[in-house]
C-alpha positions as a Markdown table, in Angstrom:
| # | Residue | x | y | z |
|---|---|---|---|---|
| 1 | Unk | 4.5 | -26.9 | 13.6 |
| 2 | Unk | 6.4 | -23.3 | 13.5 |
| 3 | Unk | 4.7 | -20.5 | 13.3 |
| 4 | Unk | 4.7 | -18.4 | 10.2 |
| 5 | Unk | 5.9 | -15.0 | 10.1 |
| 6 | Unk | 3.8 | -12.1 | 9.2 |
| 7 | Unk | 4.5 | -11.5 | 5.5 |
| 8 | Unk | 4.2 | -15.2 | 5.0 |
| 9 | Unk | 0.6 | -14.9 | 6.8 |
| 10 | Unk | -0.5 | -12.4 | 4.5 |
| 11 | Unk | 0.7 | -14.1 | 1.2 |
| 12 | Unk | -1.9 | -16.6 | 2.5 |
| 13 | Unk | -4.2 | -14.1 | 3.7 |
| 14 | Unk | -4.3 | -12.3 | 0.3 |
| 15 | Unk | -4.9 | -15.9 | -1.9 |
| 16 | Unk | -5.7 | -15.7 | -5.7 |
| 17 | Unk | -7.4 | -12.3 | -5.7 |
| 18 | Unk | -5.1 | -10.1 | -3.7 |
| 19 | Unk | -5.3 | -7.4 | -6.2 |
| 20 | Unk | -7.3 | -4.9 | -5.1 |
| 21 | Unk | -8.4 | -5.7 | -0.8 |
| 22 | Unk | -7.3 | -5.1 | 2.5 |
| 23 | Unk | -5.2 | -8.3 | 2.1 |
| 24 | Unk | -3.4 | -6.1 | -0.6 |
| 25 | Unk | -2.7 | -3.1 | 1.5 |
| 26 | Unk | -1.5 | -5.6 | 4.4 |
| 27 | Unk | 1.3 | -6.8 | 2.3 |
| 28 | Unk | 2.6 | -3.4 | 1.0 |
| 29 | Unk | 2.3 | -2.5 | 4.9 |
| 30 | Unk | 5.6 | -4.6 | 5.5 |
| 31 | Unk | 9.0 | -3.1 | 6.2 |
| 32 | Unk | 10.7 | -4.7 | 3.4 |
| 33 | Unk | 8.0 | -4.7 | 0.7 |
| 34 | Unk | 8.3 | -0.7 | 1.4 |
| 35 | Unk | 12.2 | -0.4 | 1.3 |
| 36 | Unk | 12.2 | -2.6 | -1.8 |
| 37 | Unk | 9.4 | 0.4 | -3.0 |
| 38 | Unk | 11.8 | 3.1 | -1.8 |
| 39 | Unk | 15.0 | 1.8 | -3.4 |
| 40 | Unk | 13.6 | 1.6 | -6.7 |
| 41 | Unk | 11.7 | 4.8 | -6.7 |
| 42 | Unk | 12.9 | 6.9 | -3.8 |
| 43 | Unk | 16.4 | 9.2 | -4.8 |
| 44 | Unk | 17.0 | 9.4 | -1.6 |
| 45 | Unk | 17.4 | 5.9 | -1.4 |
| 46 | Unk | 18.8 | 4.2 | -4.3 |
| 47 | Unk | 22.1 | 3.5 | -3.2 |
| 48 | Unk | 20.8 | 2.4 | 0.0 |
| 49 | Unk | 20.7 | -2.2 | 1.0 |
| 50 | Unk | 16.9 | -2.8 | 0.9 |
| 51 | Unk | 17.6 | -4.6 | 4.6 |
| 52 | Unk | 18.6 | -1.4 | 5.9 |
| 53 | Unk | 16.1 | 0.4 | 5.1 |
| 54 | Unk | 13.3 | -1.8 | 6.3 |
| 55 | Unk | 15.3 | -2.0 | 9.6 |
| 56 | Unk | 17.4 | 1.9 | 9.9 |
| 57 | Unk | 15.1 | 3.7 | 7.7 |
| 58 | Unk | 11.4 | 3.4 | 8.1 |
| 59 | Unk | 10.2 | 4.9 | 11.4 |
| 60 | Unk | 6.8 | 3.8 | 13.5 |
| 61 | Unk | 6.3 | 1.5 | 15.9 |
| 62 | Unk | 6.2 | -2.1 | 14.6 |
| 63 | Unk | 2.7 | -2.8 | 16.3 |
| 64 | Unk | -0.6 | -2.9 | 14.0 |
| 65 | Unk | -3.4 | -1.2 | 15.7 |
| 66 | Unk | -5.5 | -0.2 | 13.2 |
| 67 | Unk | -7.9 | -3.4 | 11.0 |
| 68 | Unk | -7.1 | -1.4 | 8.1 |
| 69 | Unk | -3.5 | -2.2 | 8.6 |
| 70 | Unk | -3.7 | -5.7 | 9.9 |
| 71 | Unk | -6.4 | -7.4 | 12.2 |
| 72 | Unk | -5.0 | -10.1 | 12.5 |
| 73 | Unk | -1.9 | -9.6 | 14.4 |
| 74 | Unk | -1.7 | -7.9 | 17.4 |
| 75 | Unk | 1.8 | -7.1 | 17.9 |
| 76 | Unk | 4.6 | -8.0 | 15.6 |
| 77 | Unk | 8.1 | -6.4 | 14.2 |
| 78 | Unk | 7.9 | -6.3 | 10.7 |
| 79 | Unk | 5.0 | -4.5 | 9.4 |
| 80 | Unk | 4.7 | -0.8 | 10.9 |
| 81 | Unk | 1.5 | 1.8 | 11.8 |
| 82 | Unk | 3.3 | 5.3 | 11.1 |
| 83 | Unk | 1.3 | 7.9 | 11.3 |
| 84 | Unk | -2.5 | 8.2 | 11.3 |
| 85 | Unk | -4.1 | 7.3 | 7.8 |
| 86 | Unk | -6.7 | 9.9 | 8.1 |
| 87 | Unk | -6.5 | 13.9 | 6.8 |
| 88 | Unk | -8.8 | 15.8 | 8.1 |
| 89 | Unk | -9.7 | 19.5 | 7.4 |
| 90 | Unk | -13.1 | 21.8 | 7.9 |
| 91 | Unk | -13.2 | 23.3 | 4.8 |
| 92 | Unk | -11.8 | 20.2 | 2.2 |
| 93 | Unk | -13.0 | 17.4 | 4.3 |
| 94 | Unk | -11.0 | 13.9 | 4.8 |
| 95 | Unk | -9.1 | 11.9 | 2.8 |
| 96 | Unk | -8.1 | 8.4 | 3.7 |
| 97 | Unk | -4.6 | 7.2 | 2.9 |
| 98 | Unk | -4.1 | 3.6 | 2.2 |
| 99 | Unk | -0.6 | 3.4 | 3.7 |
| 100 | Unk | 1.0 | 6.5 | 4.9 |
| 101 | Unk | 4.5 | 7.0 | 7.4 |
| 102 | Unk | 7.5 | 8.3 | 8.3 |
| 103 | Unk | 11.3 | 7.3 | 6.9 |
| 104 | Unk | 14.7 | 9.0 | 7.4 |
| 105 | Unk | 18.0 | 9.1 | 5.7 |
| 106 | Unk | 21.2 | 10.6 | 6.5 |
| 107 | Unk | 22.5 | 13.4 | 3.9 |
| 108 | Unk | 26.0 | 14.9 | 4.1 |
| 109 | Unk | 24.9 | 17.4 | 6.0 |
| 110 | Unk | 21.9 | 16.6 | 7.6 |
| 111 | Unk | 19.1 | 14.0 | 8.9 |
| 112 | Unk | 16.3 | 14.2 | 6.3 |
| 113 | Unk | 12.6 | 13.3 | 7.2 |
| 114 | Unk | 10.3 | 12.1 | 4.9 |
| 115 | Unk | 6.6 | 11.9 | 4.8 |
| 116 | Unk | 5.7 | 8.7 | 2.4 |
| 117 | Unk | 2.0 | 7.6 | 1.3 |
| 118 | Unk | 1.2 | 4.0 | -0.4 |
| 119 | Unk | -2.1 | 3.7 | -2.2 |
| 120 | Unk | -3.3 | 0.4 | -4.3 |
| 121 | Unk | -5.3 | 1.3 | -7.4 |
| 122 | Unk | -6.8 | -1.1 | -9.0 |
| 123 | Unk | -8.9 | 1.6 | -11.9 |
| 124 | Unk | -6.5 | 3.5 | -13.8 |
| 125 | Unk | -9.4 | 5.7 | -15.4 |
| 126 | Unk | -11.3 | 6.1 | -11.9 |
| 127 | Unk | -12.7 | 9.4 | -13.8 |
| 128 | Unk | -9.9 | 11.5 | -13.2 |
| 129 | Unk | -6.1 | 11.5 | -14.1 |
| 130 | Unk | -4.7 | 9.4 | -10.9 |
| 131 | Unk | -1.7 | 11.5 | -11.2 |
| 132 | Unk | -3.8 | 14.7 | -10.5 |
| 133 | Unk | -4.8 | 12.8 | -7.5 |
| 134 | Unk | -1.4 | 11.4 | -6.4 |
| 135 | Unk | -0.5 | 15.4 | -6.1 |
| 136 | Unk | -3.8 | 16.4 | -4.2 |
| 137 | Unk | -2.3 | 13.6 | -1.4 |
| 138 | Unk | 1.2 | 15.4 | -1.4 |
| 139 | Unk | -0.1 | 19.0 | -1.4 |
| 140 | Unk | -2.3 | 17.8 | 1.8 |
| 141 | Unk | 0.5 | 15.7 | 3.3 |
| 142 | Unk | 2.5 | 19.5 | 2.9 |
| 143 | Unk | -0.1 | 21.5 | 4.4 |
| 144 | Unk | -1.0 | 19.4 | 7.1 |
| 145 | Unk | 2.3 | 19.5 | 8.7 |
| 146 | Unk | 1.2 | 23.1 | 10.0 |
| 147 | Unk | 1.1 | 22.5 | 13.6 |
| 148 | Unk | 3.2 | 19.9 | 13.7 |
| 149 | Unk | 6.4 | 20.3 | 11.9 |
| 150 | Unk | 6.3 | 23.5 | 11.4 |
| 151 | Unk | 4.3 | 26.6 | 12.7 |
| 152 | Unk | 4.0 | 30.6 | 12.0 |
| 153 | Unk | 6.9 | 31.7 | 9.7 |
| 154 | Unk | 8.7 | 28.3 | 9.8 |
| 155 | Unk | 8.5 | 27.1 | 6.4 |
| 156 | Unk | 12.4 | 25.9 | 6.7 |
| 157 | Unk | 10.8 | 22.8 | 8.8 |
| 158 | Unk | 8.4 | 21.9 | 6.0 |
| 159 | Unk | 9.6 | 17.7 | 5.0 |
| 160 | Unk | 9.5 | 16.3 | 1.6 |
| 161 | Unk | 6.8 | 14.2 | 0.8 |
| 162 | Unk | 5.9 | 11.3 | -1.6 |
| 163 | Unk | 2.5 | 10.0 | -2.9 |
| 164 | Unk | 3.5 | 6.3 | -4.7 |
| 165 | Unk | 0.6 | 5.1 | -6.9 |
| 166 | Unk | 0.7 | 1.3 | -7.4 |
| 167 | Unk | -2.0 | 0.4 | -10.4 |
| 168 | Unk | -2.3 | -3.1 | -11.2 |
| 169 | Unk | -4.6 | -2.6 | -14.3 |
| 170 | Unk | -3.1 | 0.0 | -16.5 |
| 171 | Unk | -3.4 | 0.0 | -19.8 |
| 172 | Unk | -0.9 | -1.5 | -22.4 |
| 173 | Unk | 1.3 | 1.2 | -23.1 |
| 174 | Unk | 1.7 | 2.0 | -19.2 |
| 175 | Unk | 2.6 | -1.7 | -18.2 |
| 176 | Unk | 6.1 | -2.3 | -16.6 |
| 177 | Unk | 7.0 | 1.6 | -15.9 |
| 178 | Unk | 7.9 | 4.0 | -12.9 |
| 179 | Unk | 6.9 | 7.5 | -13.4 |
| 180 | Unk | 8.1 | 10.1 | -11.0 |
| 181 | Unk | 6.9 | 13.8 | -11.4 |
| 182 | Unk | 8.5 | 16.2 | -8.9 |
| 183 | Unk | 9.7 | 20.0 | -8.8 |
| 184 | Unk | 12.5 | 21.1 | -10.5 |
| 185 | Unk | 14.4 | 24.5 | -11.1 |
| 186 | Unk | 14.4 | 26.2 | -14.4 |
| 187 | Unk | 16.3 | 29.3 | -15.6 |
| 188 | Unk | 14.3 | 31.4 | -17.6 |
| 189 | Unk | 15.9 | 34.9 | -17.4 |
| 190 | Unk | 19.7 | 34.3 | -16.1 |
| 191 | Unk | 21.6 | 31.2 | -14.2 |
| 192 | Unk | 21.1 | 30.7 | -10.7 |
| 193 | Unk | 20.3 | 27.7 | -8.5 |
| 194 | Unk | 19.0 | 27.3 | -5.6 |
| 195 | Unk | 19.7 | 24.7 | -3.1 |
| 196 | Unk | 17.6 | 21.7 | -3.7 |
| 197 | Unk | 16.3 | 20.9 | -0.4 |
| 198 | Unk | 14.4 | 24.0 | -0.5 |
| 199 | Unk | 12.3 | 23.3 | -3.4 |
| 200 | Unk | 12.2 | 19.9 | -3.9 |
| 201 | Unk | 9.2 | 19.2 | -1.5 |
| 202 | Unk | 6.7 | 16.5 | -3.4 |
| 203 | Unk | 6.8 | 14.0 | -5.6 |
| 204 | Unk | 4.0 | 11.5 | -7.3 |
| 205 | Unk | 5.1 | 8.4 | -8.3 |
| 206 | Unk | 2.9 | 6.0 | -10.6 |
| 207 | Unk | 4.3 | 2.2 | -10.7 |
| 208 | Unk | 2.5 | 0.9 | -13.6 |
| 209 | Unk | 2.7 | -3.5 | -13.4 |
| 210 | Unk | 1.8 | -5.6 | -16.2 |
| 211 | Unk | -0.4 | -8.1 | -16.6 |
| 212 | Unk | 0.1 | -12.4 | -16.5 |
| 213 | Unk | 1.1 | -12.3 | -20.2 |
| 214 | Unk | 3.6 | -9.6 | -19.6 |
| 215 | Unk | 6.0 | -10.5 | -17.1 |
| 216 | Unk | 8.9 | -7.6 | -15.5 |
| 217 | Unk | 12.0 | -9.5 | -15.8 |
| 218 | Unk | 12.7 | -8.4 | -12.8 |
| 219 | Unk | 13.7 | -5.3 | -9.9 |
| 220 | Unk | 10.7 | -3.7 | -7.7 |
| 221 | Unk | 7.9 | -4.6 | -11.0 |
| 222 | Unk | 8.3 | -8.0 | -10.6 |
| 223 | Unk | 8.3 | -8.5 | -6.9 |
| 224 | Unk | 5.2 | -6.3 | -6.7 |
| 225 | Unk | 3.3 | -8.3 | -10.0 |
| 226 | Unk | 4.4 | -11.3 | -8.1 |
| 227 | Unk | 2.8 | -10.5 | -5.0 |
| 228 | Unk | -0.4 | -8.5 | -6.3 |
| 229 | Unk | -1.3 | -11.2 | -9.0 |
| 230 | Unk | -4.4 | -12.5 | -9.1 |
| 231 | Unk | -3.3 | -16.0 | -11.0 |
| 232 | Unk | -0.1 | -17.3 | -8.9 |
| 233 | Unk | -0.8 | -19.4 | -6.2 |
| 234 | Unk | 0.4 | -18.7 | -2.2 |
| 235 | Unk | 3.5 | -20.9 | -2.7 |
| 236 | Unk | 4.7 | -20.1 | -5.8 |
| 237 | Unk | 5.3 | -16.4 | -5.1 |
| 238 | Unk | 7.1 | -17.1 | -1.4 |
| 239 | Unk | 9.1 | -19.2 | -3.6 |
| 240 | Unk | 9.7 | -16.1 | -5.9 |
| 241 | Unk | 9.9 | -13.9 | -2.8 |
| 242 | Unk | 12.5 | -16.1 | -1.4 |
| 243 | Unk | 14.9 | -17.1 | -4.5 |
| 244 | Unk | 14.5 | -13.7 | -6.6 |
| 245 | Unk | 14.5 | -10.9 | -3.5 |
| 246 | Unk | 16.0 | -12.5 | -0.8 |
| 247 | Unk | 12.6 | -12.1 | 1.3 |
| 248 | Unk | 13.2 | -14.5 | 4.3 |
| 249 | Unk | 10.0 | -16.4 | 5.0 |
| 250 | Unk | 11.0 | -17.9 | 8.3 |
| 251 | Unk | 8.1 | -20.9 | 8.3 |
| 252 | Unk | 6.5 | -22.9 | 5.5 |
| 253 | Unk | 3.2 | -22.3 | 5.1 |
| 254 | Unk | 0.7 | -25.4 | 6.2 |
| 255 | Unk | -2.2 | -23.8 | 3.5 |
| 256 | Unk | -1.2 | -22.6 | 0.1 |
| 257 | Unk | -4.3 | -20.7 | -0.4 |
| 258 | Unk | -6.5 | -18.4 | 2.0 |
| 259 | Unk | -10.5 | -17.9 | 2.0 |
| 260 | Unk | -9.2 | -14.2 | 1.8 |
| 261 | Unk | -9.4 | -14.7 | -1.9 |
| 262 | Unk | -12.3 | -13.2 | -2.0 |
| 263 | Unk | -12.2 | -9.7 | -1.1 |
| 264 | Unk | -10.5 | -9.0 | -4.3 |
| 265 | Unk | -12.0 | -5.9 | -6.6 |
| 266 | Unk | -13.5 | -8.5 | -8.6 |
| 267 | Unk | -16.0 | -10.1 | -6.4 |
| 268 | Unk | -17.1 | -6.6 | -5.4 |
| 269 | Unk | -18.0 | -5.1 | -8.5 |
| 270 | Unk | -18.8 | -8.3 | -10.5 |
| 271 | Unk | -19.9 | -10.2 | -7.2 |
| 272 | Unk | -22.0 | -7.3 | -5.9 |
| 273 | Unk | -23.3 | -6.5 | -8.8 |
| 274 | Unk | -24.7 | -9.5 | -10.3 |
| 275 | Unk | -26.0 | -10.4 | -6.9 |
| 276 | Unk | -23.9 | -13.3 | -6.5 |
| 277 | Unk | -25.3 | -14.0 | -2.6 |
| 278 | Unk | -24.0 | -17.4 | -2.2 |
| 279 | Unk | -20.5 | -15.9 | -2.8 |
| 280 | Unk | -20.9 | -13.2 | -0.8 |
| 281 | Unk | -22.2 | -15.2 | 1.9 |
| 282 | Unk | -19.3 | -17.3 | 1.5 |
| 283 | Unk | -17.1 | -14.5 | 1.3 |
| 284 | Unk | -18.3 | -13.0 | 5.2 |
| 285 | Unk | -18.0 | -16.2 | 6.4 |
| 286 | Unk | -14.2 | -16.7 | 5.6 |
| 287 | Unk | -13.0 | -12.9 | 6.9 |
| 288 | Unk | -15.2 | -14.4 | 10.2 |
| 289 | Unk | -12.8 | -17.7 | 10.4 |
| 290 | Unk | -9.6 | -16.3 | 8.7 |
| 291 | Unk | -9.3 | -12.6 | 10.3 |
| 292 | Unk | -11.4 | -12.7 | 13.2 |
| 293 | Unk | -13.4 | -10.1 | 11.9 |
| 294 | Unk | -16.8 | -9.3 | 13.2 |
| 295 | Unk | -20.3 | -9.8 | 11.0 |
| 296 | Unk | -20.6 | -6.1 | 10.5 |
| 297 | Unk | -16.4 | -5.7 | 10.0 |
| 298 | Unk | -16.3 | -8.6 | 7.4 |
| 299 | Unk | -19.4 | -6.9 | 4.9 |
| 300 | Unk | -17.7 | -3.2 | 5.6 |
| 301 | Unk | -14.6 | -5.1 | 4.2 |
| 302 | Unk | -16.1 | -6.3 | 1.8 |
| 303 | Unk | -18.3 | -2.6 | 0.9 |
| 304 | Unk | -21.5 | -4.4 | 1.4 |
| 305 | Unk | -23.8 | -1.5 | 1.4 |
| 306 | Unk | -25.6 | -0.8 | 4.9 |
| 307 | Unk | -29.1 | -1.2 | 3.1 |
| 308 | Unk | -28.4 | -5.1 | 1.9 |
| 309 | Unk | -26.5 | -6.0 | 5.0 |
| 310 | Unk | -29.7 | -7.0 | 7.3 |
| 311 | Unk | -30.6 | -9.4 | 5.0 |
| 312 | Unk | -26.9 | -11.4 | 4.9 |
| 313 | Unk | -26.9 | -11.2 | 8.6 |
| 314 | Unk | -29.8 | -12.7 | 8.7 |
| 315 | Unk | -29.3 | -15.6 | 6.0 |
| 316 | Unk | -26.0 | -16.2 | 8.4 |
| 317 | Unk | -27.9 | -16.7 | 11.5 |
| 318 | Unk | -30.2 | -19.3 | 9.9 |
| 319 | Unk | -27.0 | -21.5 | 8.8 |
């Protein structure tokens, strides 16, 4: 039996309840999950092949070495590690990026440098306006290119930046829209313009999908609602993948669903919650076989809360 690619793997890996887990931020990890992103929502892309992208565009190199990229793998070419996920400062502390890397286009002039971050939501009302947030993550991805790109008086060398906001739960007049919100010029006294490259440094995107009943027709919506959703089973969305986006899946898969159903946003708040131990025991177990993940990885992926995890390891050790 033939090996299954990566993506495939993960479409497994991610099961019924993919919406809100690692399994989720594996399969937005690959190269042409984020150039079909970038096409639809990225101007500097839209009239760009999605295969070129994922193979011209998007820098890093194609090796996972972080679990919360992919823990499975430990080398392969089509899902990519960028730059660090973590933002650290002294005085506003660190902020964790789901996905976050590096892509580059040719203008007419120039090479152009981008600095992209991915994030899964799966709370649109999380207490705060997610856009609000979404702007937070460009200003830091700005200001943290000090040192780096740019250093002293050389603001010329600051890169554009993009925070894109994928919610799978929005509410019902959000479902099935793209939002950008960016910088733009405005004459108030006069008519001048400035070139665009100097101003237009951020933008927040939120990519609101829709629910079972409420299908996209089609374009970047559906190929995300198809592989976020929580109802379709493993084969029906490569299927979908395959036919609809032209998203080779090399192999057949042997399994059409994973034990990596579990880690879905669901069975931690409702699972946690309602102290559901069987399932949870059932859910460390399968991130053990499935991912090779250790005891203590599998409940940290799974945000069981250092205080209750003595008492799973120890129900483990008696099966």
């Amino acid at each position: 039996m033939q090996a299954e690619n990566i993506l495939a793997k993960n479409i497994s890996a991610a099961g019924k309840k993919s919406s809100y887990d690692a399994a989720c931020k594996r399969l937005l990890a690959n190269k042409i999950i984020l150039a079909w992103i970038m096409k639809s929502c990225l101007v500097e892309y839209k009239d760009c092949d999605v295969k070129e992208i994922a193979e011209c565009y998007i820098e890093g190199e194609p090796q996972i070495s972080s679990i919360t990229v992919n823990p499975d793998e430990s080398s392969n070419t089509e899902q990519i590690t960028g730059m660090a996920t973590e933002d650290a400062t002294i005085t506003e502390g660190t902020i964790t990026y789901d996905i976050r890397f590096f892509a580059t286009i040719l203008s007419s002039t120039h090479q152009i440098r981008l600095f992209i971050n991915l994030e899964a939501q799966n709370d649109f009302y999380p207490g705060y306006p997610i856009i609000k947030r979404g702007l937070y993550y460009c200003s830091r991805m700005i200001s943290s290119q000090y040192g780096t790109e740019f250093s002293s008086s050389q603001y010329d060398q600051i890169k554009k930046v993009y925070s894109i906001w994928i919610c799978m739960n929005p509410p019902e007049n959000r479902r099935n829209t793209i939002t950008r919100y960016s910088i733009h010029e405005e004459n108030i006294v006069g008519n001048v313009h400035e070139i665009p490259q100097n101003y237009d440094l951020l933008s927040a995107i939120i990519i609101c999908l829709s629910d079972s009943e409420q299908e996209a027709d089609s374009g970047v919506l559906k190929l995300l609602e198809v592989l976020l959703s929580p109802t379709r089973e493993a084969a029906e969305k490569k299927q979908i993948l395959q036919n609809d986006f032209h998203i080779e899946m090399t192999r057949k898969l042997e399994k059409e669903v994973s034990i990596m159903c579990n880690l879905s946003k669901g069975i931690e708040e409702i699972g946690l919650r309602e102290g559901k131990k069987e399932g949870i025991l059932f859910s460390i177990q399968s991130l053990m076989e499935t991912m090779n993940f250790t005891m203590e990885e599998a409940m940290n992926a799974l945000k069981i809360p250092k205080t209750e995890q003595e008492q799973y390891t120890k129900k483990l050790k008696q099966k």
